[in-house]
N, C-alpha and C positions, 0 to 999 in steps of 0.2 A: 736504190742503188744507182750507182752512174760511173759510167766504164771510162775514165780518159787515156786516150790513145798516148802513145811512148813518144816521149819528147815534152809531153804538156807536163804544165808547172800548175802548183798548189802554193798558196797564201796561208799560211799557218798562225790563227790570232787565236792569245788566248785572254780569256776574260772571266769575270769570278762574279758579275752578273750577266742578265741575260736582259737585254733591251726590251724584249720580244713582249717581254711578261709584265702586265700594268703594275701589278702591284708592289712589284720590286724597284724600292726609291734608298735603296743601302749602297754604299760604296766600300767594297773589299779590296781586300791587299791580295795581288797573287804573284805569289815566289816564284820562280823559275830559279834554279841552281846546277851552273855548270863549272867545270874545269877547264884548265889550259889544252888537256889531254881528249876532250873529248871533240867526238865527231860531228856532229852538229845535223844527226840522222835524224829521221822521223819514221819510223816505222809501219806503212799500214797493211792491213789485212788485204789480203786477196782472195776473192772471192772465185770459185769456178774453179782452181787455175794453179 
């Protein structure tokens, strides 16, 4: 876990492999589907708190 203090920012990347992992040599499509309406929130869990 790792606590960032109020005010610090998060980089939000998504991806549909995982560099990480040798064996994985696939390239996928990852959708992301928004509207005009929406907030553009990311929601994360709080721990403790």
């Amino acid at each position: 876990m790792h606590r960032y203090e109020l005010g610090h920012r998060l980089r939000f990347v998504i991806a549909a492999a995982d560099g990480a992992y040798a064996g994985n040599r696939g390239i996928k499509p990852a959708t992301v589907v928004s509207a005009p309406g929406d907030t553009g929130v990311v929601e994360l869990p709080v721990a403790g708190g």
